[in-house]
PDB file of N, CA, C and O in Angstrom:
ATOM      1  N   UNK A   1     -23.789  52.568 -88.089  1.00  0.00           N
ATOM      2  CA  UNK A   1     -24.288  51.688 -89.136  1.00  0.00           C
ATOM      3  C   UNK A   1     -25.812  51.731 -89.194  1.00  0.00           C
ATOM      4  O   UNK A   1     -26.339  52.088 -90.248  1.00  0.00           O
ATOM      5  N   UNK A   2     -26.422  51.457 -88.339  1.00  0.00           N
ATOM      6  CA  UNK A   2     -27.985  51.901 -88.115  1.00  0.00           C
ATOM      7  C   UNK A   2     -28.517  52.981 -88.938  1.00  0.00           C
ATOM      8  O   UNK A   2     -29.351  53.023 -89.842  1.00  0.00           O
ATOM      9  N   UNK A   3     -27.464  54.217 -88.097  1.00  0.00           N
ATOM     10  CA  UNK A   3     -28.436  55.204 -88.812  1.00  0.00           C
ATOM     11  C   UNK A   3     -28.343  55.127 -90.580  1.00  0.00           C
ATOM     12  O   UNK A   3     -29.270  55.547 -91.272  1.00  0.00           O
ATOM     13  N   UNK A   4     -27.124  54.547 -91.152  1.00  0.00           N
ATOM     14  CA  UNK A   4     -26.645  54.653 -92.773  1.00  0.00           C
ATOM     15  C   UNK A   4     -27.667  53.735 -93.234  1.00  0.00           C
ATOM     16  O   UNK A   4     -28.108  53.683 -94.382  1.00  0.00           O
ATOM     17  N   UNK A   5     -28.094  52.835 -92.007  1.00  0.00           N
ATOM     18  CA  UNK A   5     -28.615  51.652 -93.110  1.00  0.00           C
ATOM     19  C   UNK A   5     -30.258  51.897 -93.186  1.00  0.00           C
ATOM     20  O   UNK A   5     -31.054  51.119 -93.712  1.00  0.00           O
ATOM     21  N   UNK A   6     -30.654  53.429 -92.403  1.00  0.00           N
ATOM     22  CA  UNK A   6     -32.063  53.466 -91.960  1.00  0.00           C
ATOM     23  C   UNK A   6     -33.227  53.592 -92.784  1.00  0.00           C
ATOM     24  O   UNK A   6     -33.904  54.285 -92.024  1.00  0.00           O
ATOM     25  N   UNK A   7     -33.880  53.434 -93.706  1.00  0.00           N
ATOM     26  CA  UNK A   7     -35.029  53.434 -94.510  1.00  0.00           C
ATOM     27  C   UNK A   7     -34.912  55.339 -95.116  1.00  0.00           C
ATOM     28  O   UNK A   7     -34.721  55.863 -96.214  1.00  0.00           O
ATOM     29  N   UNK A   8     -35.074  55.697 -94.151  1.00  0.00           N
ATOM     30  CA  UNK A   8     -35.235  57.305 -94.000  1.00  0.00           C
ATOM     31  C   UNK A   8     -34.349  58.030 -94.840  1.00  0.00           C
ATOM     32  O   UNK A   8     -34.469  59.135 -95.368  1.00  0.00           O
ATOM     33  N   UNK A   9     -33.092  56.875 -94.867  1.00  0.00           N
ATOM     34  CA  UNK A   9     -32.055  57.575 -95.980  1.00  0.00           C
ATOM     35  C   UNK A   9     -31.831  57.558 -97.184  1.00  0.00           C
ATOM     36  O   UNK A   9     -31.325  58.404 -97.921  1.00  0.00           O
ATOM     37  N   UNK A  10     -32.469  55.945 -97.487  1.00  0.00           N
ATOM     38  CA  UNK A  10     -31.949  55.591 -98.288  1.00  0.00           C
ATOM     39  C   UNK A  10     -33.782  55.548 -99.606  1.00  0.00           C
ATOM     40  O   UNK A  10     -34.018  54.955-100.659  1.00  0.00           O
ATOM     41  N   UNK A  11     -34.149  55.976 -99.215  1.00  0.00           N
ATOM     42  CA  UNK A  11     -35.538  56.254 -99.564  1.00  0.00           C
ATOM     43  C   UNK A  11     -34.968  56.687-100.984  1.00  0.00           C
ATOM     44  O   UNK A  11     -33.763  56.933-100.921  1.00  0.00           O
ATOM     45  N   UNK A  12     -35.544  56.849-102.296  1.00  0.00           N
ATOM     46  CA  UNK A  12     -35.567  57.333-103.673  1.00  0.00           C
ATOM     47  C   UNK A  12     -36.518  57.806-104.422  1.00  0.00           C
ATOM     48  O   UNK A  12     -37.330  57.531-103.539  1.00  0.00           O
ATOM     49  N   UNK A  13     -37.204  58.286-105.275  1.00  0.00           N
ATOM     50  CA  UNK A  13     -38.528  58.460-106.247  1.00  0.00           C
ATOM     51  C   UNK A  13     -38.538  56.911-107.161  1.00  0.00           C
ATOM     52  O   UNK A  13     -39.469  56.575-107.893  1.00  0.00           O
ATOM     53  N   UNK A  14     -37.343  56.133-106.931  1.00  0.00           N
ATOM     54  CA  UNK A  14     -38.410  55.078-107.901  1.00  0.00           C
ATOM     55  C   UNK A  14     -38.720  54.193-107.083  1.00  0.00           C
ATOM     56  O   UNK A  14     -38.904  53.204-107.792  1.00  0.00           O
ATOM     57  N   UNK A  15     -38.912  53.888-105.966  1.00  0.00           N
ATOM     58  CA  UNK A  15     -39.031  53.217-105.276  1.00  0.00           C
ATOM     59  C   UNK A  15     -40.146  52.861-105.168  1.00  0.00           C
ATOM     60  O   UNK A  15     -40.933  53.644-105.699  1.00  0.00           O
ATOM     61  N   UNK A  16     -40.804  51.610-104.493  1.00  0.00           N
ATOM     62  CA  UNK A  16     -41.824  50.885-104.745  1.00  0.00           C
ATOM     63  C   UNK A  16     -42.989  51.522-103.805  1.00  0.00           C
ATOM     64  O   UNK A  16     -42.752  51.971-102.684  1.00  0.00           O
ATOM     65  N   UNK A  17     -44.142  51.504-104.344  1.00  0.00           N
ATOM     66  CA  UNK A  17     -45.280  51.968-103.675  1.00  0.00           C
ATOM     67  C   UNK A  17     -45.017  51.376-102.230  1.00  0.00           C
ATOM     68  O   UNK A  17     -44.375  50.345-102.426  1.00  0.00           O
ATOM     69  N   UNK A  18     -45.232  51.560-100.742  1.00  0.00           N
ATOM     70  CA  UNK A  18     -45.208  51.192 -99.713  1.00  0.00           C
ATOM     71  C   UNK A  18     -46.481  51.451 -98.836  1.00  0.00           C
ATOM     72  O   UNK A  18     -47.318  52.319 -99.086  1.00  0.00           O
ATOM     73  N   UNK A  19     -46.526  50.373 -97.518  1.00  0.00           N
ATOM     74  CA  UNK A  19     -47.900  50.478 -97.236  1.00  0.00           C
ATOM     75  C   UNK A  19     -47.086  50.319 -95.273  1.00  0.00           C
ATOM     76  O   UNK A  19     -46.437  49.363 -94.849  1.00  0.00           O
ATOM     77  N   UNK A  20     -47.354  51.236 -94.726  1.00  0.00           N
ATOM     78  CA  UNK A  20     -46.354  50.967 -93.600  1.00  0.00           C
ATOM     79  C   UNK A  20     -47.649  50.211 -91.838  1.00  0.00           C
ATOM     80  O   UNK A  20     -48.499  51.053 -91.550  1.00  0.00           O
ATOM     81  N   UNK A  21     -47.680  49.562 -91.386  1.00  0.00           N
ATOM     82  CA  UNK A  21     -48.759  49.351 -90.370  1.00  0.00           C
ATOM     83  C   UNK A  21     -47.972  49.291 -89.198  1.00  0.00           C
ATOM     84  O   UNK A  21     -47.179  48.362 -89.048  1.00  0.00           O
ATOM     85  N   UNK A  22     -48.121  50.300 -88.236  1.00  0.00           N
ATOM     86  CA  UNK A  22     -48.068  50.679 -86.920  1.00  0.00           C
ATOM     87  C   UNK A  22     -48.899  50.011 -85.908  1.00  0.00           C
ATOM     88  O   UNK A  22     -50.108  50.244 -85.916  1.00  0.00           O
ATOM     89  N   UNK A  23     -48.412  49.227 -85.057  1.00  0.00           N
ATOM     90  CA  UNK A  23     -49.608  49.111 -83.596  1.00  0.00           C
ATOM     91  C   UNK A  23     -49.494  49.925 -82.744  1.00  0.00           C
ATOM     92  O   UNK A  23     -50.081  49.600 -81.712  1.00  0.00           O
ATOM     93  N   UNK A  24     -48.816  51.186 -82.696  1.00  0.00           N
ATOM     94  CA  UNK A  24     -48.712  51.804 -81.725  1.00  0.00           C
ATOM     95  C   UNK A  24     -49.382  53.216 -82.052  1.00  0.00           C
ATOM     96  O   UNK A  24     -49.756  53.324 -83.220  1.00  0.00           O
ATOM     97  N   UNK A  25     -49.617  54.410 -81.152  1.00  0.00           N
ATOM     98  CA  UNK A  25     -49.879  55.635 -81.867  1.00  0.00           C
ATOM     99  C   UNK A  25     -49.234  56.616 -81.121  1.00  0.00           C
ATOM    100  O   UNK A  25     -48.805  56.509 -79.972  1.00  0.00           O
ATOM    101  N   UNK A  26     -49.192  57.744 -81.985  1.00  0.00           N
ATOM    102  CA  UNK A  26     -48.368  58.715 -82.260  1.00  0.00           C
ATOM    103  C   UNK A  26     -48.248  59.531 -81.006  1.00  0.00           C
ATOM    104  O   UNK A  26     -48.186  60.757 -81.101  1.00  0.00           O
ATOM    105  N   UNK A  27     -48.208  58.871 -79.712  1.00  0.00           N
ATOM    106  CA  UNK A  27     -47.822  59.855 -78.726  1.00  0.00           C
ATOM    107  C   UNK A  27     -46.243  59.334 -78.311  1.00  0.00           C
ATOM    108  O   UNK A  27     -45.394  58.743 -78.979  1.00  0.00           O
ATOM    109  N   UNK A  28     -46.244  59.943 -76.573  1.00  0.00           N
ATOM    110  CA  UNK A  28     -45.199  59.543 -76.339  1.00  0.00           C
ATOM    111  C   UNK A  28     -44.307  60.538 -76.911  1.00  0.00           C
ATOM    112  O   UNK A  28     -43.382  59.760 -77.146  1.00  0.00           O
ATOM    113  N   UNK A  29     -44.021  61.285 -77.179  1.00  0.00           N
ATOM    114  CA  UNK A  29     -43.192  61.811 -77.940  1.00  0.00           C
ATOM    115  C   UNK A  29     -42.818  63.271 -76.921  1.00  0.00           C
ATOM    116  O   UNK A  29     -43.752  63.886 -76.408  1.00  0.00           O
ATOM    117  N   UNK A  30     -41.589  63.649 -76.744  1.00  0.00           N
ATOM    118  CA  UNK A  30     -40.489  62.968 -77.481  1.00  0.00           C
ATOM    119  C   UNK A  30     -39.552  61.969 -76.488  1.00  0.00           C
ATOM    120  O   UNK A  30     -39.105  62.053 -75.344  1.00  0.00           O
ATOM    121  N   UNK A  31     -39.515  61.029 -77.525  1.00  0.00           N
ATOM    122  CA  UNK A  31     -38.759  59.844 -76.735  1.00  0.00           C
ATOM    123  C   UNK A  31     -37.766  60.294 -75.681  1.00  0.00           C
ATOM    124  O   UNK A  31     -37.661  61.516 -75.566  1.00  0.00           O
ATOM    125  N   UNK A  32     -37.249  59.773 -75.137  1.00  0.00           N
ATOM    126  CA  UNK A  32     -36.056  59.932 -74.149  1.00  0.00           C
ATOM    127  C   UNK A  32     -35.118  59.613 -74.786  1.00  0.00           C
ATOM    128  O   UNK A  32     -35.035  58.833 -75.735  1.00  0.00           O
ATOM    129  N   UNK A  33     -34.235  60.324 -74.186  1.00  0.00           N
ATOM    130  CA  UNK A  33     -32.865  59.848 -74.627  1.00  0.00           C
ATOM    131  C   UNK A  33     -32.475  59.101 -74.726  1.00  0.00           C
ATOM    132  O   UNK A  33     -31.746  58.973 -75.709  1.00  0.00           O
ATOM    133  N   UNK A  34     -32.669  57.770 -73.610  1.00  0.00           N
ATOM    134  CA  UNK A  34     -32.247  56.530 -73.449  1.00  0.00           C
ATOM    135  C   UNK A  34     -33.078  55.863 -73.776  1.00  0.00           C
ATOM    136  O   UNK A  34     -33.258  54.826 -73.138  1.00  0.00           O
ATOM    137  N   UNK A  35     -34.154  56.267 -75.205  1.00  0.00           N
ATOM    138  CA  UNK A  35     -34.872  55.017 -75.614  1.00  0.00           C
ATOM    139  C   UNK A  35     -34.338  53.672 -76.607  1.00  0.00           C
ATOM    140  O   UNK A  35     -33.756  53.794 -77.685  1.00  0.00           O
ATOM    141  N   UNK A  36     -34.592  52.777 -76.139  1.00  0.00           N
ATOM    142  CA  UNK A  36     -33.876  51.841 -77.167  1.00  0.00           C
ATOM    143  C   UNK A  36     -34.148  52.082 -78.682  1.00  0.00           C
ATOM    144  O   UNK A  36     -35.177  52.521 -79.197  1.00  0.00           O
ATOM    145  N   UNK A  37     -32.732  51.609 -79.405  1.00  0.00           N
ATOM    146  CA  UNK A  37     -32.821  52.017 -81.077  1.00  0.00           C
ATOM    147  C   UNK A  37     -33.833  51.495 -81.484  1.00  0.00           C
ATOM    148  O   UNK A  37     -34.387  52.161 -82.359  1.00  0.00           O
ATOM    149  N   UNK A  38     -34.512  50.208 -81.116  1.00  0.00           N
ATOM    150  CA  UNK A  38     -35.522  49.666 -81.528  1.00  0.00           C
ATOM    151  C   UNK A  38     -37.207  49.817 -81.302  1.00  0.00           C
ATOM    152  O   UNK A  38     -38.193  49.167 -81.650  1.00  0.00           O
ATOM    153  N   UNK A  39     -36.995  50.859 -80.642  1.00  0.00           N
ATOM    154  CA  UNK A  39     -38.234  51.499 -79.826  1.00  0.00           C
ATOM    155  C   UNK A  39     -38.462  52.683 -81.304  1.00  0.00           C
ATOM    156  O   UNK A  39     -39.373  52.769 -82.128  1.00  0.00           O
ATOM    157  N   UNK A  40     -37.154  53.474 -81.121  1.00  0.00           N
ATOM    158  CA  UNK A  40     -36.951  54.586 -82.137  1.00  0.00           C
ATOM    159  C   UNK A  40     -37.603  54.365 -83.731  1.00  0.00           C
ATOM    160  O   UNK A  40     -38.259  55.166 -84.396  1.00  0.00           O
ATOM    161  N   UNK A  41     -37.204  53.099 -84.042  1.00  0.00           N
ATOM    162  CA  UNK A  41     -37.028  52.610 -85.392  1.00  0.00           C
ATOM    163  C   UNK A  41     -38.887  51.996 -85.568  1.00  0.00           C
ATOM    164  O   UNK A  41     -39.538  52.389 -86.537  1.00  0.00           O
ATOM    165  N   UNK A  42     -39.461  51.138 -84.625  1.00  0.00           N
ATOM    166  CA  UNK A  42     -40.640  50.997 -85.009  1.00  0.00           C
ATOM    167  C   UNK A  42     -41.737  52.166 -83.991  1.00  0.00           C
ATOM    168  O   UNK A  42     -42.818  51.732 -83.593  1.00  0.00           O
ATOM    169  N   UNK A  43     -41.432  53.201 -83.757  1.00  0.00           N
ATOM    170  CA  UNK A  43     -42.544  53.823 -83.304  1.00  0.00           C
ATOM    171  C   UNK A  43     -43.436  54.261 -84.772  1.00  0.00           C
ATOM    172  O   UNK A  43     -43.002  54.337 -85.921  1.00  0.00           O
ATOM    173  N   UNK A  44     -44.596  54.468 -84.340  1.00  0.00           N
ATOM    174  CA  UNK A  44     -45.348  54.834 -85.619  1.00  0.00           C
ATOM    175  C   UNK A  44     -45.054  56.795 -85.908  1.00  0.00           C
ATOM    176  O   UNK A  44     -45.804  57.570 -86.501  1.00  0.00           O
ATOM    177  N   UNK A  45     -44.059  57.016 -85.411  1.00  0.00           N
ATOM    178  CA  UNK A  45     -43.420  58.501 -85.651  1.00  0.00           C
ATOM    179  C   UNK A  45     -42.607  58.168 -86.981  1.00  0.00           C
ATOM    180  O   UNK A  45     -42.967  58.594 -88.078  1.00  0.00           O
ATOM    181  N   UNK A  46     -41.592  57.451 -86.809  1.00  0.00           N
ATOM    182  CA  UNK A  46     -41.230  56.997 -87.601  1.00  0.00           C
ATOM    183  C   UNK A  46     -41.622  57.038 -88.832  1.00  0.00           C
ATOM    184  O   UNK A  46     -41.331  57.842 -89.718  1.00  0.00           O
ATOM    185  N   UNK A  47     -42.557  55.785 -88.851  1.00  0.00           N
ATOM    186  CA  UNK A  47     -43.622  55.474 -90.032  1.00  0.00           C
ATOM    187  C   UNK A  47     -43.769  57.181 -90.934  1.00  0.00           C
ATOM    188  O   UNK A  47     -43.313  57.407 -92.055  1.00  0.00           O
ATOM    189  N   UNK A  48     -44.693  58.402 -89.854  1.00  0.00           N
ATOM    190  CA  UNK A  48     -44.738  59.125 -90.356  1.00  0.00           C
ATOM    191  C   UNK A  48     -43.965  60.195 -91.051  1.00  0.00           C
ATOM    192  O   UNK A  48     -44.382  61.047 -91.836  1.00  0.00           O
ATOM    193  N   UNK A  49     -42.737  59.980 -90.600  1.00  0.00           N
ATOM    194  CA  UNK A  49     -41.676  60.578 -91.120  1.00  0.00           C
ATOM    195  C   UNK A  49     -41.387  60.535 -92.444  1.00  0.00           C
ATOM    196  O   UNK A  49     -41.182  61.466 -93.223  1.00  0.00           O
ATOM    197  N   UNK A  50     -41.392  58.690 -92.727  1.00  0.00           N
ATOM    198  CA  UNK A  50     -41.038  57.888 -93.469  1.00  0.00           C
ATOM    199  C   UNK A  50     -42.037  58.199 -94.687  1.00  0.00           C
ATOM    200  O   UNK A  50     -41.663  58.485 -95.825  1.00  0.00           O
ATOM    201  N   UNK A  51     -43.126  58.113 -94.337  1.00  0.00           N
ATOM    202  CA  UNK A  51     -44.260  58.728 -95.364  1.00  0.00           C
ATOM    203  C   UNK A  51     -43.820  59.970 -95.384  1.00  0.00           C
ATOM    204  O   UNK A  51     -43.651  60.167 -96.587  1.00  0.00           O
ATOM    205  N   UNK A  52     -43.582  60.751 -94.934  1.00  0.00           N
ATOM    206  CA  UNK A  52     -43.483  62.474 -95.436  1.00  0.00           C
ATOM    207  C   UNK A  52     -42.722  62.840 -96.389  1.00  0.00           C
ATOM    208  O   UNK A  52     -42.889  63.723 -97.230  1.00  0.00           O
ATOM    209  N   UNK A  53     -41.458  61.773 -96.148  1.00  0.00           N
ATOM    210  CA  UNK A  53     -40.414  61.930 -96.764  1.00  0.00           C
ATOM    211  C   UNK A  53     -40.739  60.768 -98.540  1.00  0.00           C
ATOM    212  O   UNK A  53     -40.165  60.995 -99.605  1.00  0.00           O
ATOM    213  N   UNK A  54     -41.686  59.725 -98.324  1.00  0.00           N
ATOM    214  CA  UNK A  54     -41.851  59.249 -99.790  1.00  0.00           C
ATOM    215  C   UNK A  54     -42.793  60.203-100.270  1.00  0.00           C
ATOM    216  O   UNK A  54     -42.694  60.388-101.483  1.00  0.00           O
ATOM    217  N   UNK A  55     -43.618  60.824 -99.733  1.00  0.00           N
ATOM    218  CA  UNK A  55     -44.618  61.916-100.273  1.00  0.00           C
ATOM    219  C   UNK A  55     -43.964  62.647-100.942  1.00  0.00           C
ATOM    220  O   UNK A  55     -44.386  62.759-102.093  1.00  0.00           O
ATOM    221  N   UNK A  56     -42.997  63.266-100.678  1.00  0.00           N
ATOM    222  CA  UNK A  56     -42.166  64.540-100.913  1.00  0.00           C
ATOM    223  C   UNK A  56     -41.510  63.694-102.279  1.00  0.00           C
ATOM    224  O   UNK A  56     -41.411  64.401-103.282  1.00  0.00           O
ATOM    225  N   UNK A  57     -41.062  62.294-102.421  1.00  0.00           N
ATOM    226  CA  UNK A  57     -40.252  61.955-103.934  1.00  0.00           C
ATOM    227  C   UNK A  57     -41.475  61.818-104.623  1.00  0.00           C
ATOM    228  O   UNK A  57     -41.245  62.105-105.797  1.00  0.00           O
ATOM    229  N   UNK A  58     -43.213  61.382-104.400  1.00  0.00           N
ATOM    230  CA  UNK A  58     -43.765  61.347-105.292  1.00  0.00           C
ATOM    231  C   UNK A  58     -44.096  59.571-104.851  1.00  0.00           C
ATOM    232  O   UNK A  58     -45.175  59.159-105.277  1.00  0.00           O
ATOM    233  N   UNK A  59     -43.768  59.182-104.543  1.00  0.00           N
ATOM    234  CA  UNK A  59     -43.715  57.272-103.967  1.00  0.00           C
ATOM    235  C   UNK A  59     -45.153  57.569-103.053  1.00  0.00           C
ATOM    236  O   UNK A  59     -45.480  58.325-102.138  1.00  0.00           O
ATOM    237  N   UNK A  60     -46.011  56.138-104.159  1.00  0.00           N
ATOM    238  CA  UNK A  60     -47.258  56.284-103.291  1.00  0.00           C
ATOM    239  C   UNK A  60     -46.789  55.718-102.092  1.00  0.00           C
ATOM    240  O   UNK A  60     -45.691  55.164-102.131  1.00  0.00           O
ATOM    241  N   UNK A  61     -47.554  55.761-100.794  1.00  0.00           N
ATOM    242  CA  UNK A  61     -47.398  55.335 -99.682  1.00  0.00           C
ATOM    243  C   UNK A  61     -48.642  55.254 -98.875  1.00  0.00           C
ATOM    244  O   UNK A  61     -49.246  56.324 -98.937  1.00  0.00           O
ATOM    245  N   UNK A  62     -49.372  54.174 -97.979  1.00  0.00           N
ATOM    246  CA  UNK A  62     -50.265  54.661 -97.137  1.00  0.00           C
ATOM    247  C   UNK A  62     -49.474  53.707 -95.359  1.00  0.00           C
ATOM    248  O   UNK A  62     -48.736  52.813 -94.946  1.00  0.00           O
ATOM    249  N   UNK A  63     -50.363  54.786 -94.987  1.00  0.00           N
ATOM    250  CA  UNK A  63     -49.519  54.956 -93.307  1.00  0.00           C
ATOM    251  C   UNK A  63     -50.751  54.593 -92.437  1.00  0.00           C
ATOM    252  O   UNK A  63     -51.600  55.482 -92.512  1.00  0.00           O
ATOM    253  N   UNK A  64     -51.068  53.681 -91.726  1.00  0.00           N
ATOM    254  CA  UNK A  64     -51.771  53.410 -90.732  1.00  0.00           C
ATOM    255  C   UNK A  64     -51.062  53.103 -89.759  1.00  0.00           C
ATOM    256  O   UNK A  64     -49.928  52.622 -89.736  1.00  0.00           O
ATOM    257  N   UNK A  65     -51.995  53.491 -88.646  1.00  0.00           N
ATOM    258  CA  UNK A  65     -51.139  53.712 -87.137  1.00  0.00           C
ATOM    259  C   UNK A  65     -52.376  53.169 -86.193  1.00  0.00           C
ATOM    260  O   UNK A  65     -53.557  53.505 -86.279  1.00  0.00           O
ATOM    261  N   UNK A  66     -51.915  52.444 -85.475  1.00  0.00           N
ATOM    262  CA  UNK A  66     -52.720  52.026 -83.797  1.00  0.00           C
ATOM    263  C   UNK A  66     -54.545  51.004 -84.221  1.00  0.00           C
ATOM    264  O   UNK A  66     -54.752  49.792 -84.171  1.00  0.00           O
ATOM    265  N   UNK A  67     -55.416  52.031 -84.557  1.00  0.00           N
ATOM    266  CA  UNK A  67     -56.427  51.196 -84.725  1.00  0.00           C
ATOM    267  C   UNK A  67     -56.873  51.228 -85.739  1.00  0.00           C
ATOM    268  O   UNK A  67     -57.887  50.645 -86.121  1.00  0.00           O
ATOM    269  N   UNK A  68     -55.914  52.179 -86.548  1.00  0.00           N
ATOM    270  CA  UNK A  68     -56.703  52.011 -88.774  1.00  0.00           C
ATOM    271  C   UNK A  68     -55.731  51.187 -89.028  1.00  0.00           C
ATOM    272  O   UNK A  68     -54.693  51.517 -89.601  1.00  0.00           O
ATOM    273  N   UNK A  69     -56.103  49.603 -88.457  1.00  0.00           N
ATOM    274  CA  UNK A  69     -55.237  48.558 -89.320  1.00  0.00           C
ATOM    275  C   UNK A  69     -56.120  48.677 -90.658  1.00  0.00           C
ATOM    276  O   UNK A  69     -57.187  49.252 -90.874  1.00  0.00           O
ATOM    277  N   UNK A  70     -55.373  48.007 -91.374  1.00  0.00           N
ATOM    278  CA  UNK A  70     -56.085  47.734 -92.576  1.00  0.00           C
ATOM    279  C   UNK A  70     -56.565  46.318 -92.936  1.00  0.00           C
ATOM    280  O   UNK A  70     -55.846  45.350 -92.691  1.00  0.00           O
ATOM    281  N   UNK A  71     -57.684  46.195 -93.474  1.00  0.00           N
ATOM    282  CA  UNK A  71     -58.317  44.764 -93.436  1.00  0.00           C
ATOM    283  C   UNK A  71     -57.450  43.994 -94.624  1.00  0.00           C
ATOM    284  O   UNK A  71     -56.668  44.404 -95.483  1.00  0.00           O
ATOM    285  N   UNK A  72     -57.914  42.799 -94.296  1.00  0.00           N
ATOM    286  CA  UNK A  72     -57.088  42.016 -95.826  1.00  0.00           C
ATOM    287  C   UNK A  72     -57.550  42.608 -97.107  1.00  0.00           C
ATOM    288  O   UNK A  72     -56.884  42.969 -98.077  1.00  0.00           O
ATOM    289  N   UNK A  73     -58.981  42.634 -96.881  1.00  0.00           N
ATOM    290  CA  UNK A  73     -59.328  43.068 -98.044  1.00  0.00           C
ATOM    291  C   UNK A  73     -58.720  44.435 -98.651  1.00  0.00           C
ATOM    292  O   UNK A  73     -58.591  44.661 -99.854  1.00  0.00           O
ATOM    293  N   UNK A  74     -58.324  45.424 -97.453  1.00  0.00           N
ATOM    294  CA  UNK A  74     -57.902  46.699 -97.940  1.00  0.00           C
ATOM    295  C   UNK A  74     -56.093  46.429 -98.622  1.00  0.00           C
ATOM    296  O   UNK A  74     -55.551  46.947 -99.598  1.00  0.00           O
ATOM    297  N   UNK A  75     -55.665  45.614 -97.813  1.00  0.00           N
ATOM    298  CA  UNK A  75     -54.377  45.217 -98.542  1.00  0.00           C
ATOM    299  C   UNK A  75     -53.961  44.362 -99.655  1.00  0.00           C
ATOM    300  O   UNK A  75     -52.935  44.261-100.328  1.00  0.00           O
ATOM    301  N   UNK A  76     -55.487  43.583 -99.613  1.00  0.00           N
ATOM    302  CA  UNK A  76     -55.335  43.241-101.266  1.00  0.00           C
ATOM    303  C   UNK A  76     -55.462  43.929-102.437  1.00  0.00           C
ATOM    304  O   UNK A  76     -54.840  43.843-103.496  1.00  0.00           O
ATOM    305  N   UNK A  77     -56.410  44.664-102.065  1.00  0.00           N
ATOM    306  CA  UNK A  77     -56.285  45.995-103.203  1.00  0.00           C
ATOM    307  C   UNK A  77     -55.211  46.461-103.276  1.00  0.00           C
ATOM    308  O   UNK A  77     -54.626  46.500-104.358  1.00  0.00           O
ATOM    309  N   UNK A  78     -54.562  47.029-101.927  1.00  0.00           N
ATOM    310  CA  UNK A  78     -53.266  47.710-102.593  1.00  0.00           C
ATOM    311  C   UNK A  78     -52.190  47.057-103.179  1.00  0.00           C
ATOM    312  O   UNK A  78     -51.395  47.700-103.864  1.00  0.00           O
ATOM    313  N   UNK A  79     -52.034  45.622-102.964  1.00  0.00           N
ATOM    314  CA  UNK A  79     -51.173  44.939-103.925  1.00  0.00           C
ATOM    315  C   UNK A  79     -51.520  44.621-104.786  1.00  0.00           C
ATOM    316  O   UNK A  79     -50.617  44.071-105.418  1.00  0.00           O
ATOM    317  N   UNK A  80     -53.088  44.634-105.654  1.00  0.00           N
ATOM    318  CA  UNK A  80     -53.388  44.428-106.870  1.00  0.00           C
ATOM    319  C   UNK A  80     -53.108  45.111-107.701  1.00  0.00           C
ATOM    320  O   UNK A  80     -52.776  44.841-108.855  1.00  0.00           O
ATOM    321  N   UNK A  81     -53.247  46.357-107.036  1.00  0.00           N
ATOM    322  CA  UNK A  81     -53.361  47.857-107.229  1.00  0.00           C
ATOM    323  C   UNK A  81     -52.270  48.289-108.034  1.00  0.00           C
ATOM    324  O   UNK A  81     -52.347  49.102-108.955  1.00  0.00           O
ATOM    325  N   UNK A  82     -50.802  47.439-107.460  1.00  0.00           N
ATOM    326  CA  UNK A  82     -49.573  48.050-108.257  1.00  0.00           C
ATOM    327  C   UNK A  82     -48.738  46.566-108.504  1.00  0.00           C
ATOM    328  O   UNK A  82     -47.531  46.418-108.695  1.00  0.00           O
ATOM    329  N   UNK A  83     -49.681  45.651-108.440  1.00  0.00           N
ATOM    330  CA  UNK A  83     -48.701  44.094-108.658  1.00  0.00           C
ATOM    331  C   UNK A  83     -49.185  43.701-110.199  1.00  0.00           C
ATOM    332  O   UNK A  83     -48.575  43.052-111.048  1.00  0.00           O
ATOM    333  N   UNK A  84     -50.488  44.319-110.260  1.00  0.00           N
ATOM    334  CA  UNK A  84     -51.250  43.531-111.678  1.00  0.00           C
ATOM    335  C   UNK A  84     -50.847  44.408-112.902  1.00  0.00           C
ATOM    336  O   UNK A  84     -51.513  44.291-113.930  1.00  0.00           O
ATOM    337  N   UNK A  85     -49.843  45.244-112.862  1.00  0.00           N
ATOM    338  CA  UNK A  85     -49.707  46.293-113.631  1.00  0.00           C
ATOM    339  C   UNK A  85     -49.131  45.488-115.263  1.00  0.00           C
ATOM    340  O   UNK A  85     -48.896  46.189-116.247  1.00  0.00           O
TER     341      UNK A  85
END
């Protein structure tokens, strides 16, 4: 059920601009076998996947990971950006 219900799948081209924020960064990899599903699901690998794959339908997306949080101010833009339309 996890994997059917996972973002990764169910992803589309009309889908809504997305803005994904990671605290973790992109090492570590590759997980262990016995990493928990929930380890799997928010690593910021993920995230990048997740962006590769809205890149590829055309779905804006921005991906920050570990220390490019984004300020309020940068996330208000991006919801002005596609809310004030």
């Amino acid at each position: 059920m996890a994997k059917l219900s996972s973002p990764i799948h169910l992803v589309t081209a009309d889908d809504p601009p997305t803005m994904l924020i990671y605290g973790g960064q992109l090492d570590n990899l590759p997980l262990p076998a016995d990493a928990p599903h929930g380890l799997r699901i928010h690593h910021p690998y993920f995230g990048k996947l997740l962006k590769d794959k809205l890149d590829k339908l055309g779905v804006d997306c921005e991906l920050h990971v570990g220390s490019d949080r984004p300020t309020p101010e940068q996330i208000g833009k991006f919801l002005d950006k596609y809310m004030n339309k």
